[in-house]
VEXDREN-2710 file (C-alpha; in Angstrom, 1 decimal):
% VEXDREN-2710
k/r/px/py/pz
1/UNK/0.0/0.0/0.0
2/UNK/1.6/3.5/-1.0
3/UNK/2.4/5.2/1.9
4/UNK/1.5/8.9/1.6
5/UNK/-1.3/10.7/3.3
6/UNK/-2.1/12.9/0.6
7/UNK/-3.7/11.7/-2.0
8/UNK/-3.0/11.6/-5.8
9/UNK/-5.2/12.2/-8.4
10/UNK/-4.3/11.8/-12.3
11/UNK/-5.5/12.3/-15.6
12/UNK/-6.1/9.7/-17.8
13/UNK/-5.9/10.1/-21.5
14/UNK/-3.8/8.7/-24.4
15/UNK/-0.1/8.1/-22.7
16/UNK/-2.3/6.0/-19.7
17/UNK/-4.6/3.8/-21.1
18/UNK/-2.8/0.8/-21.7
19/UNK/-4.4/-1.6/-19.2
20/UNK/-1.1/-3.0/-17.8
21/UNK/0.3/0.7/-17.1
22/UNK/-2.4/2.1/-15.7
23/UNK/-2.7/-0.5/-13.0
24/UNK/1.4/-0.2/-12.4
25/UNK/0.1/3.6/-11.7
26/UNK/-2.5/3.0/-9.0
27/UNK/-0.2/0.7/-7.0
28/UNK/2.7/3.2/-7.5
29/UNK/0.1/5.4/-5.7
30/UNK/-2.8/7.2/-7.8
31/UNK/-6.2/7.1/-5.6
32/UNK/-8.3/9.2/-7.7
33/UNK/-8.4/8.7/-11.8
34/UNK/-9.8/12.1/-13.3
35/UNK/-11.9/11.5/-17.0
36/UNK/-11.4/15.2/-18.6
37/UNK/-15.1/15.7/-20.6
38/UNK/-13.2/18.5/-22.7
39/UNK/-12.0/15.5/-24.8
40/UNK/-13.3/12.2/-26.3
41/UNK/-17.1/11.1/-26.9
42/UNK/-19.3/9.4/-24.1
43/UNK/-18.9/6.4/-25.1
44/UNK/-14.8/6.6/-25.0
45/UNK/-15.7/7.8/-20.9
46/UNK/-18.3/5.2/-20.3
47/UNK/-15.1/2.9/-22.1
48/UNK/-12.1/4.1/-19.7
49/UNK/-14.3/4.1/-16.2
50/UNK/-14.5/0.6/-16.7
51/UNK/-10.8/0.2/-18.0
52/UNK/-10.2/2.2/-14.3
53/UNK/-12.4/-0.1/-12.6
54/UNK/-10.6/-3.2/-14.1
55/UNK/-6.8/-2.3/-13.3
56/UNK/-8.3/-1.2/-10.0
57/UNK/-9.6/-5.0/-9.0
58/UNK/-6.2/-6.5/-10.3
59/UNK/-4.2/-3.5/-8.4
60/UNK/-6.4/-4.9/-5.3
61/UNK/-7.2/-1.2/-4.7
62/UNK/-10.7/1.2/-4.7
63/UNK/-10.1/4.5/-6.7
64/UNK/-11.9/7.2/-7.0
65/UNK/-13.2/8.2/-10.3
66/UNK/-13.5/12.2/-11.2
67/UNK/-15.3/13.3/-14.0
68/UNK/-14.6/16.8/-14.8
69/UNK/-16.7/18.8/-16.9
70/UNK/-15.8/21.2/-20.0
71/UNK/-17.9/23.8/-18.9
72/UNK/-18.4/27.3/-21.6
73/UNK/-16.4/26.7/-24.0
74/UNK/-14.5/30.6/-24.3
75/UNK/-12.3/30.4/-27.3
76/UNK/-11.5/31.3/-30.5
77/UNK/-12.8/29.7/-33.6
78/UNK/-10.3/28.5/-36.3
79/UNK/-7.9/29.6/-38.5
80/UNK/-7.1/29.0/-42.3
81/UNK/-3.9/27.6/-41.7
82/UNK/-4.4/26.3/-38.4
83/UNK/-2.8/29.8/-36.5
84/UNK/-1.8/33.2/-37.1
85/UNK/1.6/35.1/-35.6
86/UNK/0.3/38.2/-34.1
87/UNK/2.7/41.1/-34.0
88/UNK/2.7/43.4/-31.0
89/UNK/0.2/47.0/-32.1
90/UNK/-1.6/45.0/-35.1
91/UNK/-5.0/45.4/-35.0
92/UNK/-7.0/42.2/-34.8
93/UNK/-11.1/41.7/-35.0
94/UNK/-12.7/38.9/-32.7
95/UNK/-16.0/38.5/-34.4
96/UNK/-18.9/36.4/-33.4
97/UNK/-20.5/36.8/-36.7
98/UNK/-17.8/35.3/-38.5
99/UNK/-18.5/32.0/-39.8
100/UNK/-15.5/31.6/-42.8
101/UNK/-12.3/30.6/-40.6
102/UNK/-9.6/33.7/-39.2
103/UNK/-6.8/35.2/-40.4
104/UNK/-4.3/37.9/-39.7
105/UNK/-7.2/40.9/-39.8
106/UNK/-9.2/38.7/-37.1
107/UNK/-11.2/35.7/-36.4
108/UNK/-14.3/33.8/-35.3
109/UNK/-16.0/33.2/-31.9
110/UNK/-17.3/29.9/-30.1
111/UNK/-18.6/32.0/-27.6
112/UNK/-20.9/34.5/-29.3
113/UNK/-21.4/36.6/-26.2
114/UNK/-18.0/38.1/-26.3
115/UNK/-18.8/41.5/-27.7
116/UNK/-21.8/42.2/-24.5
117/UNK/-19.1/40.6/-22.1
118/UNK/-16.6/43.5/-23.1
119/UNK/-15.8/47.5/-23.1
120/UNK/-13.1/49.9/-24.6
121/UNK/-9.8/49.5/-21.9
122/UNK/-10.4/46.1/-21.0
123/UNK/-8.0/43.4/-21.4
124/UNK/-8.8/40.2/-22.9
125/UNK/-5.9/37.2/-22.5
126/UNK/-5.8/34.7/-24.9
127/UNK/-4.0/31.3/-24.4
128/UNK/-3.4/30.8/-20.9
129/UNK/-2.5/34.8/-21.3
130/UNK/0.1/34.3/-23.4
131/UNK/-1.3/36.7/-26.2
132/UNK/-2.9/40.0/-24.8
133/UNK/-5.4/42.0/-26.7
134/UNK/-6.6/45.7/-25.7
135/UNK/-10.2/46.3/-26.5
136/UNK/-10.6/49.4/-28.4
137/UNK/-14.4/49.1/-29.2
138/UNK/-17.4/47.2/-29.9
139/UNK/-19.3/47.5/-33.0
140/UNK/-22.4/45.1/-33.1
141/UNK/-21.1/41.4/-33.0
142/UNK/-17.2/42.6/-33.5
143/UNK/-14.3/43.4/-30.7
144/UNK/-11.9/45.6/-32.7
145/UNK/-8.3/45.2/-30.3
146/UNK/-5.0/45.9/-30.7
147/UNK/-2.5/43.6/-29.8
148/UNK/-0.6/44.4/-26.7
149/UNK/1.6/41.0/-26.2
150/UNK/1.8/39.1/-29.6
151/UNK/2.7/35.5/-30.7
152/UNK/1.5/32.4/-32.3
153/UNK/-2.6/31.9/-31.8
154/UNK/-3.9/29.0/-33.0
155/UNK/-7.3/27.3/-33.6
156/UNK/-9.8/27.0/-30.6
157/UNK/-7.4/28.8/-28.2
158/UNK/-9.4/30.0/-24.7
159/UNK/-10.3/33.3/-23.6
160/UNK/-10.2/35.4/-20.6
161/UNK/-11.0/38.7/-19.3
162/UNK/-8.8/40.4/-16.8
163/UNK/-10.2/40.4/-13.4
164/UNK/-13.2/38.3/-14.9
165/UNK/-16.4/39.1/-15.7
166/UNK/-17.5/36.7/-18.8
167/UNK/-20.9/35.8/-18.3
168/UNK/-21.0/32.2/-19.4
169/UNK/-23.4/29.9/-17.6
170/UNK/-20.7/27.3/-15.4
171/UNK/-23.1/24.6/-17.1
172/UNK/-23.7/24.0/-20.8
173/UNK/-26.1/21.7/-22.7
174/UNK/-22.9/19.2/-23.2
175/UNK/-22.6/19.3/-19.8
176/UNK/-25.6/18.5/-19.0
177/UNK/-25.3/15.5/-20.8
178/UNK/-22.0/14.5/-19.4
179/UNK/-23.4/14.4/-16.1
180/UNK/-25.6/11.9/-17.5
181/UNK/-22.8/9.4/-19.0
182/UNK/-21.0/10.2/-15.9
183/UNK/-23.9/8.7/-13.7
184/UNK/-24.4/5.6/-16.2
185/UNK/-20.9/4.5/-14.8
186/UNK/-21.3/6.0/-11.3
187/UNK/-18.6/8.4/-11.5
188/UNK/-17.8/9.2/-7.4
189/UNK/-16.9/12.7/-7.9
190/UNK/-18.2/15.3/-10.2
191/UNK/-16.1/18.2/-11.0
192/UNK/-17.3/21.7/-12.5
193/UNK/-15.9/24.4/-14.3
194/UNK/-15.8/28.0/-13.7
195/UNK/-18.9/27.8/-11.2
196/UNK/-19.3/31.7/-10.2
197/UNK/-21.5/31.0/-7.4
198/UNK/-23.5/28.7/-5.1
199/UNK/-26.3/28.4/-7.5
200/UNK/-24.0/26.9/-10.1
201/UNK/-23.1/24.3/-7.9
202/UNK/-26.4/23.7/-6.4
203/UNK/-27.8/23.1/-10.0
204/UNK/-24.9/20.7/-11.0
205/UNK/-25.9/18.8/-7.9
206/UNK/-29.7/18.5/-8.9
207/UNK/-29.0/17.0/-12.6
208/UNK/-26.5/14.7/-10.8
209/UNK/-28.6/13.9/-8.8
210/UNK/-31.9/13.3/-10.9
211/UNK/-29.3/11.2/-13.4
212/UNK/-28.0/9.7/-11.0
213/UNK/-31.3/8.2/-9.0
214/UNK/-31.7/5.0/-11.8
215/UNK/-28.3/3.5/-10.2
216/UNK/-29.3/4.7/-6.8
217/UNK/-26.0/7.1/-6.9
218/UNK/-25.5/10.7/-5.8
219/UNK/-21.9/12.0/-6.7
220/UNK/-19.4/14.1/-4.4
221/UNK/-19.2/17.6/-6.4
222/UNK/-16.0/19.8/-6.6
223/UNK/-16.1/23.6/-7.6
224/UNK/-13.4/24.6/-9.9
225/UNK/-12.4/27.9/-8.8
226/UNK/-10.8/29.2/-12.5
227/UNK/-12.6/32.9/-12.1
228/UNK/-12.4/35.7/-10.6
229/UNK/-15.8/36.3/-9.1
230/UNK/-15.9/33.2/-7.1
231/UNK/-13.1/34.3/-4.7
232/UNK/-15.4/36.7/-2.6
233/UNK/-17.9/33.9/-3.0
234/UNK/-15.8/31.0/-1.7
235/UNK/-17.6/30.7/1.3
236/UNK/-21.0/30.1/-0.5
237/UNK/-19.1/28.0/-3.6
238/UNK/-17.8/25.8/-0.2
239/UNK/-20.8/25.6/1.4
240/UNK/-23.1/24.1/-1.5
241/UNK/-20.0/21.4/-2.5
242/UNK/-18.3/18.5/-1.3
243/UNK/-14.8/20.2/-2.2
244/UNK/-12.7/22.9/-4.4
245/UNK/-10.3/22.3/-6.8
246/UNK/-7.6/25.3/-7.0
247/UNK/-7.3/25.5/-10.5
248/UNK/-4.2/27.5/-10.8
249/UNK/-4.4/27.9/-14.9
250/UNK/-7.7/30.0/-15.4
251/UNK/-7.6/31.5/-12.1
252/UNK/-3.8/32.8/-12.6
253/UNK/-5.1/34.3/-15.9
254/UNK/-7.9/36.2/-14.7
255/UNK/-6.1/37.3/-11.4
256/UNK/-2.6/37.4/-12.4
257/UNK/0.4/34.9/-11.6
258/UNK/1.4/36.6/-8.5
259/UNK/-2.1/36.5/-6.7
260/UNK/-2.5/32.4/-7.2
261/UNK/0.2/31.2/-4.2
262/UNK/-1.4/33.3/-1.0
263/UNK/-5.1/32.6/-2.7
264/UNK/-4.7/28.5/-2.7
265/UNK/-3.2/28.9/1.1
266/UNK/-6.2/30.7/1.5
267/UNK/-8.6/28.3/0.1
268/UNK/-6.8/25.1/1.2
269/UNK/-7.2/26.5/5.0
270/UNK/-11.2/27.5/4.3
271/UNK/-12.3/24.3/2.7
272/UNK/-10.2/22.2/5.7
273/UNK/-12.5/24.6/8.3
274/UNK/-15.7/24.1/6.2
275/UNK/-14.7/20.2/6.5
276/UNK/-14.9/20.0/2.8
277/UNK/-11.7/18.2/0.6
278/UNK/-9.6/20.4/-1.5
279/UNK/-7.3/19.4/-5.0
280/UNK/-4.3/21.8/-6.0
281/UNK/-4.0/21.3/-9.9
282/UNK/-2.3/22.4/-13.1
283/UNK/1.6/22.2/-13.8
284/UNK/2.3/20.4/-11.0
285/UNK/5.1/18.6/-12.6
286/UNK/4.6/20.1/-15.6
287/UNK/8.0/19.6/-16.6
288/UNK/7.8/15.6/-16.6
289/UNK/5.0/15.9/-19.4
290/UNK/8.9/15.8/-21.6
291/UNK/11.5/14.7/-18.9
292/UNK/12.0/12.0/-16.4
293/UNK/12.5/14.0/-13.5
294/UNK/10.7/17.4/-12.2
295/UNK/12.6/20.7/-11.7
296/UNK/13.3/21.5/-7.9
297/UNK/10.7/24.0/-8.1
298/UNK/8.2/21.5/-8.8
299/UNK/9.5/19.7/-6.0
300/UNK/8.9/22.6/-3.5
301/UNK/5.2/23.3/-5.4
302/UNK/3.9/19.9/-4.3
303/UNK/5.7/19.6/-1.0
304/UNK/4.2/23.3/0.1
305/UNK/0.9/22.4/-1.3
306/UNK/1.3/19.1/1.2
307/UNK/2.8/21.4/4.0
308/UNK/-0.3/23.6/3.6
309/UNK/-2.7/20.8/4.2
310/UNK/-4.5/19.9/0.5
311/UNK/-6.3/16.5/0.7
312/UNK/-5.2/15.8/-3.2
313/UNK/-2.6/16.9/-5.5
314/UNK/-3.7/16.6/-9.1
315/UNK/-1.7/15.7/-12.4
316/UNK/-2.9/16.6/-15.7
317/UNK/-1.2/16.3/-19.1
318/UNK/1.8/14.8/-16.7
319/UNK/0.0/11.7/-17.2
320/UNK/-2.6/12.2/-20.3
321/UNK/-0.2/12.9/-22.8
322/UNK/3.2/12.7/-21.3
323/UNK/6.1/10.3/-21.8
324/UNK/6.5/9.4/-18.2
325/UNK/3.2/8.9/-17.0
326/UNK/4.2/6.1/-14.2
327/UNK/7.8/8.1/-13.3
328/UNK/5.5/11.4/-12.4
329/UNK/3.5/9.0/-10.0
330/UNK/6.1/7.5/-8.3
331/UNK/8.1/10.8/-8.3
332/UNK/5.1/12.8/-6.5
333/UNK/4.0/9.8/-4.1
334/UNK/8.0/10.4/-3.0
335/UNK/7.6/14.5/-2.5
336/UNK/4.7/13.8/-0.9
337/UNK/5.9/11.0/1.5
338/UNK/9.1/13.3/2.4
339/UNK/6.9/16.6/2.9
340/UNK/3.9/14.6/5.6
341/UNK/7.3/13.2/7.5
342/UNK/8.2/16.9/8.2
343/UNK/4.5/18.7/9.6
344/UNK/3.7/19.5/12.9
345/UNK/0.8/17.8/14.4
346/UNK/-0.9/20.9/16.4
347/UNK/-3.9/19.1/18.0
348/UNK/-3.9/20.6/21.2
349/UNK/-4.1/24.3/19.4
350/UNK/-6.5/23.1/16.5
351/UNK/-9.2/21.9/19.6
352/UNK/-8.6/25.0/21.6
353/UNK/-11.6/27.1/21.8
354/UNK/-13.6/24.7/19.3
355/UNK/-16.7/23.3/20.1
356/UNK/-18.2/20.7/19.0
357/UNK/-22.5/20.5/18.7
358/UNK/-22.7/16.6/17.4
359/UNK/-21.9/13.4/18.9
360/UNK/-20.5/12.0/15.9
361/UNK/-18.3/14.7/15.5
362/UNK/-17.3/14.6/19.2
363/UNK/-16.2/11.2/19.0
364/UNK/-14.7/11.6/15.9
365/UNK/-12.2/14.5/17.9
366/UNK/-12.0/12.2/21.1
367/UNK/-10.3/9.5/18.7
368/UNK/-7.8/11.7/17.1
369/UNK/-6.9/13.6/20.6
370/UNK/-6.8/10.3/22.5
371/UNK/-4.8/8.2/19.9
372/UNK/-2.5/11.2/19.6
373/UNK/-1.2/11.3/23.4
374/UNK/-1.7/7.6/23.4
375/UNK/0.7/7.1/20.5
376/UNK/-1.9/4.6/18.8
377/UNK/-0.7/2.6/16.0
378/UNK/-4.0/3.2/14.2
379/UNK/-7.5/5.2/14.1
380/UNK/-10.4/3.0/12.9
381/UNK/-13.5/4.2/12.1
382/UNK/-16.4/2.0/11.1
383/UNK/-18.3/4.3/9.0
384/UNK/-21.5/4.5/7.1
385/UNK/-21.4/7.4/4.8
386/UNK/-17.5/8.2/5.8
387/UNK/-18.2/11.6/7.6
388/UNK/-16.4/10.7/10.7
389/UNK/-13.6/9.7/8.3
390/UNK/-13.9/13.3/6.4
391/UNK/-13.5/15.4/10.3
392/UNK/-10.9/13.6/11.7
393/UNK/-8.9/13.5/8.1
394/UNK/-9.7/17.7/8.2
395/UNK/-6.7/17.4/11.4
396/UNK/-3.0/16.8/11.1
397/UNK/-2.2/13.8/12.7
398/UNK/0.7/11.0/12.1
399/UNK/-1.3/8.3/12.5
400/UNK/-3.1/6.3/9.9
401/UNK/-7.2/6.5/9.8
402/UNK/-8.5/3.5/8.5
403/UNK/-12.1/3.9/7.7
404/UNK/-13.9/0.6/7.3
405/UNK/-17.4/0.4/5.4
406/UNK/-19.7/-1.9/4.1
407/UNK/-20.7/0.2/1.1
408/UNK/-18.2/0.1/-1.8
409/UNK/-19.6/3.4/-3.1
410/UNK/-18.4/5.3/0.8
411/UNK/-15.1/3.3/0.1
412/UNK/-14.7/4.9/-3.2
413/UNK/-15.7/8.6/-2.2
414/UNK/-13.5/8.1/0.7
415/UNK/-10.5/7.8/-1.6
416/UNK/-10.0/11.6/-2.1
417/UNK/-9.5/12.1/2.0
418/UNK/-6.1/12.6/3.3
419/UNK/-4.8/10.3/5.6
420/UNK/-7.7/8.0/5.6
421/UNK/-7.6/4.3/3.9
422/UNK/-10.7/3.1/3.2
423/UNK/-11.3/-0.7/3.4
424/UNK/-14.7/-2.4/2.6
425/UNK/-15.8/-5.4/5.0
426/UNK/-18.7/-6.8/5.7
427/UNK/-19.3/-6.1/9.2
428/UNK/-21.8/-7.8/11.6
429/UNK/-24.9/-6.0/12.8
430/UNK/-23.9/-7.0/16.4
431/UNK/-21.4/-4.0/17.6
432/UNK/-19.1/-6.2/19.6
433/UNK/-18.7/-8.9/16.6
434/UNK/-18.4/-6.0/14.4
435/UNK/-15.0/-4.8/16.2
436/UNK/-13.7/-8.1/16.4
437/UNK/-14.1/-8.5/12.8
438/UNK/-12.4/-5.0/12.6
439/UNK/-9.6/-5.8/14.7
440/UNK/-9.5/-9.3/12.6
441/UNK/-9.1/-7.6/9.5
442/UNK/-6.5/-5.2/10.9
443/UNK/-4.2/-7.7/12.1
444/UNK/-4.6/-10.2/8.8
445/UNK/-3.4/-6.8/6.6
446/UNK/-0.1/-6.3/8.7
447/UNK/-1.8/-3.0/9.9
448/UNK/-1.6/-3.9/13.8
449/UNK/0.1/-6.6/15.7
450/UNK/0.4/-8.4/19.2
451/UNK/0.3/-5.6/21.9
452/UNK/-0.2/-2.3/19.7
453/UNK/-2.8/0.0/20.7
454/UNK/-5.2/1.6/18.3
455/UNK/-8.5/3.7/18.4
456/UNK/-12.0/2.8/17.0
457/UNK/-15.1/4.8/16.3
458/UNK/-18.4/3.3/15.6
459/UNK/-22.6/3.8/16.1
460/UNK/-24.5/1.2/18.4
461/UNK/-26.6/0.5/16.9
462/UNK/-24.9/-0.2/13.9
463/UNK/-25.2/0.9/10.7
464/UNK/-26.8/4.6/11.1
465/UNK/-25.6/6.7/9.2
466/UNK/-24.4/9.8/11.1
467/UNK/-24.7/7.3/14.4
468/UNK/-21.3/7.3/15.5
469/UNK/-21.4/7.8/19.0
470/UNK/-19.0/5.3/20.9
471/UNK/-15.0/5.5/21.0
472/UNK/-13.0/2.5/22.2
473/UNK/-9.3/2.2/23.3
474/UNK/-8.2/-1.4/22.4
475/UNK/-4.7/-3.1/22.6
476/UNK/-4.3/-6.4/20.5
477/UNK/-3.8/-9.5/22.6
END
């Protein structure tokens, strides 16, 4: 079993779907396989779930499966020759009108609201805002601009606005019917892109939801905070989800590079205090997409995202499209390992002045406190939905939390949680043959031994969920 707390999420694509790698990547450490909607037909999704799902059983392992949606498409149409060079003070025309493909004088929109979207002065970034245009007017369905940073632009490149404000709906008829291929296959986490408030989210939930009711399935949700206008609203985004995603690329380019680092501290601290989960993604270890080690900088982005508390880091075209998919893997579950070894565990000050106004909760605390001072060799919780797992996982603790569950669906979900293992066994409905079983299980997986000491959480009666409300001290005889 890997060894590292925080949890790895990766992109799969066309460099990790041979069957045989992609299992050598979940037992080198991946627990959460992300299905990118911006590419492929349904049917190639509905195809690599169950390709995850296979190399998963013969890895021995649950994964989580992520299925992140497009969202508004805000890009550029296409060009005659595939791209244009764009020379710093040209003047170039973004029309939505346009239906023959671009050239040098200008080009086509997919996203046909540009022209109400924009005013004279503002500043529209183009490819990860590596092209910037100034807008110098609107006349009808054309943006006239002049080009303030130039270079190559090629077909369907994205578009932002400087400090946001692009009025795209978060959720687009393809979405909508992502979310229903994703719920044929029981994806356990949704994710959604560029949601500017909590209605986004909350609507995201009810198709999931409604698709997801046939198969008896309801979906963790993420909020991909990519624009500007969420930040004041990350409380409400937070509140309506089951976790954020920091995602560094749109959000740098609508807020500027030097903004991102003190913003996902920010966010990874609010979503651990809302008891949500939180992913820091994009260029992770970018640089492994071509070589077979990172760059020390990458080294010290992943550690410090690990330092700062994130439940998940995430790799993208690393492991899509890269040509060392199972390197970046291993190479991040060995940052990540060497980061956990060096944190503080500051329980005492994390419980000061907290209180605490449900008994699951309360014992959930009680566990980590106790098997903290007690030096446990393990936290079990036997868990119905997996929220006691999610608050004590929201703590910094050196001890393993080993959630056990009878639902495979809670084991799954409980995948993206740091520091919590899930294991699925089918417990007893009698409490005290339930911990035996636990204890059983424990000790025939290498976890405990002869005389060790561990905590466990469960409900009497079992099988309640949200019914937690015993904790036991035990030391294997």
């Amino acid at each position: 079993m890997a060894r590292h707390a925080t949890k790895i999420v990766a992109t799969l694509g066309p460099a990790s779907s041979d069957p045989a790698l992609l299992e050598a990547m979940i037992r080198a450490g991946v627990n959460v396989v992300r299905l990118n909607f911006s590419h492929g037909k349904a049917q190639d999704h509905i195809d690599r779930a169950r390709l995850v799902r296979e190399a998963a059983a013969r890895a021995g392992r649950e994964v989580a499966i992520m299925a992140d949606l497009q969202g508004p498409k805000i890009r550029v149409g296409k060009f005659v020759d595939g791209k244009v060079m764009l020379e710093n003070g040209a003047k170039f025309v973004l029309d939505a009108s346009r239906t023959e493909p671009g050239d040098l004088q200008g080009v086509g929109l997919d996203y046909k609201e540009l022209p109400r979207d924009v005013k004279p002065g503002d500043l529209l970034l183009l490819n990860d805002g590596l092209i910037v245009l100034t807008v110098e007017a609107v006349r009808g369905e054309q943006v006239h601009t002049t080009v303030k940073v130039g270079g190559e632009l090629s077909n369907n490149k994205g578009i932002n606005k400087q400090g946001g404000g692009l009025t795209a709906p978060a959720l687009t008829g393809k979405d909508m019917e992502d979310i229903k291929t994703a719920m044929s296959f029981q994806a356990d986490y949704l994710a959604v892109s560029f949601p500017k408030n909590a209605t986004d989210m909350e609507m995201a939930r009810q198709l999931a939801n409604v698709a997801g009711a046939e198969y008896k399935h309801k979906p963790g949700l993420i909020a991909k905070i990519e624009r500007a206008e969420a930040i004041p609203l990350l409380d409400e985004i937070l509140r309506a989800s089951d976790g954020i995603m920091v995602a560094r690329g749109d959000l740098a380019v609508e807020v500027g590079n030097a903004a991102v680092p003190a913003l996902q501290k920010r966010m990874i601290k609010l979503a651990r205090q809302h008891d949500k989960v939180v992913i820091t993604a994009t260029q992770m270890m970018e640089s492994m997409i071509t070589n077979p080690v990172p760059t020390r900088a990458e080294v010290s982005d992943v550690a410090n995202a690990v330092i700062d508390g994130t439940d998940a880091v995430m790799l993208s075209a690393e492991t899509a499209a890269g040509k060392y998919p199972l390197e970046t893997v291993q190479e991040m579950s060995k940052i990540c390992e060497a980061a956990e070894a060096a944190e503080d565990v500051e329980l005492d000050a994390d419980f000061k002045g907290q209180t605490f106004n449900r008994i699951d909760q309360t014992i959930a605390m009680g566990a980590l406190f106790t098997a903290h001072h007690l030096g446990a060799k393990a936290i079990v919780a036997l868990t119905e939905s997996g929220s006691t797992a999610l608050w004590m996982s929201r703590h910094r603790i050196h001890i393993p939390i080993y959630a056990v569950t009878t639902k495979v669906a809670s084991q799954r979900r409980m995948a993206l949680f740091r520091n919590v293992r899930p294991l699925l066994m089918d417990t007893s409905a009698d409490r005290d043959t339930a911990l035996a079983q636990a204890e059983a299980h424990l000790k025939l997986r290498g976890i405990v031994d002869a005389g060790d000491v561990y905590a466990i959480t469960c409900g009497d009666p079992m099988g309640t969920p949200g019914g937690t409300n015993m904790l036991r001290i035990c030391e294997v005889r």
